[in-house]
N, CA, C and O of each residue as an XYZ file, in Angstrom:
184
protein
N       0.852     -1.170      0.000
C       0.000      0.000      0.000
C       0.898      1.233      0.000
O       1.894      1.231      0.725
N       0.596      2.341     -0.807
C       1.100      3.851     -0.541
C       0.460      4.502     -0.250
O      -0.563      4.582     -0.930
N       0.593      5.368      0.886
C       0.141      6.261      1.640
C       0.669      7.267      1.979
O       1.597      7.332      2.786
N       0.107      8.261      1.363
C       1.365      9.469      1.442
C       1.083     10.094      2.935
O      -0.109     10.196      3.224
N       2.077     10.542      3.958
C       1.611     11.612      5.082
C       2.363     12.775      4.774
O       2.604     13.373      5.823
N       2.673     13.152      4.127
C       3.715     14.184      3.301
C       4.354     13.792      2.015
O       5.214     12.940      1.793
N       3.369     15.097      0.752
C       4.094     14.829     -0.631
C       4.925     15.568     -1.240
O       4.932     15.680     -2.466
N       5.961     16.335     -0.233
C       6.657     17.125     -0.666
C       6.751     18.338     -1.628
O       5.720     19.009     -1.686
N       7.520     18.639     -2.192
C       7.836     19.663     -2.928
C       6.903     19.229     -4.139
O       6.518     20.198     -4.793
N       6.386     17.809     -4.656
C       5.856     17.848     -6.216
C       5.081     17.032     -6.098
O       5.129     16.072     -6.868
N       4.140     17.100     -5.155
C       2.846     16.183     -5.528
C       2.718     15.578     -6.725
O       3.327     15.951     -7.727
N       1.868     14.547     -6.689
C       1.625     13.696     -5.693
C       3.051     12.326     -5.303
O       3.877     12.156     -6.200
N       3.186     11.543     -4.090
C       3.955     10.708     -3.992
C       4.231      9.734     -4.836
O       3.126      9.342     -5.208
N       5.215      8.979     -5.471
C       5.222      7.948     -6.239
C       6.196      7.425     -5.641
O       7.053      7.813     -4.848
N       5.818      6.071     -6.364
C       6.711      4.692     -5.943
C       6.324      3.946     -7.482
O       5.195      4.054     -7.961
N       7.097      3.414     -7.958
C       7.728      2.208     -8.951
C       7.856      0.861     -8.601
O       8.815      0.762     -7.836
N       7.193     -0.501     -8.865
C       7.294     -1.810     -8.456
C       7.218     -2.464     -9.906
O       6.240     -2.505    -10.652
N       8.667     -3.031    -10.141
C       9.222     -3.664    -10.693
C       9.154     -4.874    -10.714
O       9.527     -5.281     -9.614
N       8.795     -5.943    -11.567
C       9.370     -7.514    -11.337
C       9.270     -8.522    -12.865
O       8.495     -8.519    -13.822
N      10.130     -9.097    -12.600
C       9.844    -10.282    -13.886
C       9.335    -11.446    -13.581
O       9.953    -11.991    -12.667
N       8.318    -12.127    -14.049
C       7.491    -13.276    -13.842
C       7.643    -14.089    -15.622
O       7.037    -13.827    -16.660
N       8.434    -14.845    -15.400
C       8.131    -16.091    -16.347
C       8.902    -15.547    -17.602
O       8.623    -16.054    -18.688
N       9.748    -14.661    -17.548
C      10.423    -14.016    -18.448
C       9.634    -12.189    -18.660
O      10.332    -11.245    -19.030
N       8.391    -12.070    -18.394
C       7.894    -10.935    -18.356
C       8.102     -9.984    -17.418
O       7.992    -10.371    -16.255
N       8.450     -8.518    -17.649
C       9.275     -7.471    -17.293
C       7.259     -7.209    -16.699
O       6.394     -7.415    -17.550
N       6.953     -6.893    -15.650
C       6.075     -5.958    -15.351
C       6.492     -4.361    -14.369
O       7.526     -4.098    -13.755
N       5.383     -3.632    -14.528
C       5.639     -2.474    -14.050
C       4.867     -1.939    -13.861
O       3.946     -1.760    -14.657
N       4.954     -1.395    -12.542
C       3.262     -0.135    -11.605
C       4.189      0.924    -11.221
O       5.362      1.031    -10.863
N       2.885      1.868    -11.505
C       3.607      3.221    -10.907
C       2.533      3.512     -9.947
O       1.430      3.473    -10.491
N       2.505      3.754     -8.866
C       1.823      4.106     -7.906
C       1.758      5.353     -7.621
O       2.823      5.928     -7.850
N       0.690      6.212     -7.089
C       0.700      7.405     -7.017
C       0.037      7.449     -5.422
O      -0.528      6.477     -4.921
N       0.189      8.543     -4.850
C      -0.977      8.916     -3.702
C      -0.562     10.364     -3.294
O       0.581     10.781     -3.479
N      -1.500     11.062     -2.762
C      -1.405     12.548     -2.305
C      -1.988     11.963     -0.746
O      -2.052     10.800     -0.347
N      -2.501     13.653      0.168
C      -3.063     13.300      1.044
C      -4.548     12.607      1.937
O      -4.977     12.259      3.037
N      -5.003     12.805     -0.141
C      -6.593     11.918     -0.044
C      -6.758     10.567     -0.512
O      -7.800      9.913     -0.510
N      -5.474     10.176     -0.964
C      -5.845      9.248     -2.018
C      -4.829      8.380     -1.761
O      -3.686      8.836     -1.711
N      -5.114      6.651     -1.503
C      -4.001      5.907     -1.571
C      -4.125      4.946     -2.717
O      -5.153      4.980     -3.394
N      -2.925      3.872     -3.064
C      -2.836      2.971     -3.798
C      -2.918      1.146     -3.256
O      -2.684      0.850     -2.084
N      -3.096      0.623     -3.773
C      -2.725     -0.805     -3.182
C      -2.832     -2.111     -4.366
O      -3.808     -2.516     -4.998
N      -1.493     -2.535     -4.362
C      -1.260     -3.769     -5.372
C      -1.431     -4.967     -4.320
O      -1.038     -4.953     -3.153
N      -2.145     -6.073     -5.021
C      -2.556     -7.205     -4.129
C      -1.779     -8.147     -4.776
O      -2.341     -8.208     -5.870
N      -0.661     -9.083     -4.820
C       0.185    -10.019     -5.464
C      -0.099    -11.464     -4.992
O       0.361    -11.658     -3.866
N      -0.572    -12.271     -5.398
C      -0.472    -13.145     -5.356
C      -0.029    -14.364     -5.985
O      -0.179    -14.697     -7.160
N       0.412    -14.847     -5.252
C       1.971    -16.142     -5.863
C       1.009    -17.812     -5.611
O       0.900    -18.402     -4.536
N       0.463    -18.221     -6.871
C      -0.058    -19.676     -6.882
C       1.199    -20.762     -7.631
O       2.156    -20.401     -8.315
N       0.828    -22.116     -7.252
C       1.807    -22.581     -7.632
C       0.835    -24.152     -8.059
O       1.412    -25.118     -8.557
């Protein structure tokens, strides 16, 4: 989850989550200010 409690100088907060699965490059950019959060749910089956 991102949750911003301070977004500094350039609103809004970001964060980048990176990963490769099965040879595939994925990518999130997450954003949040002081109203608004994000949340990636990952789940790993096997």
């Amino acid at each position: 989850m991102l949750h911003a409690d301070d977004v500094g100088k350039r609103p809004p907060a970001t964060i980048t989550l990176a990963y490769t699965i099965q040879g595939n490059r994925i990518t999130y950019v997450m954003n949040a200010d002081l109203n608004t959060s994000e949340v990636i749910e990952i789940r790993l089956e096997k």
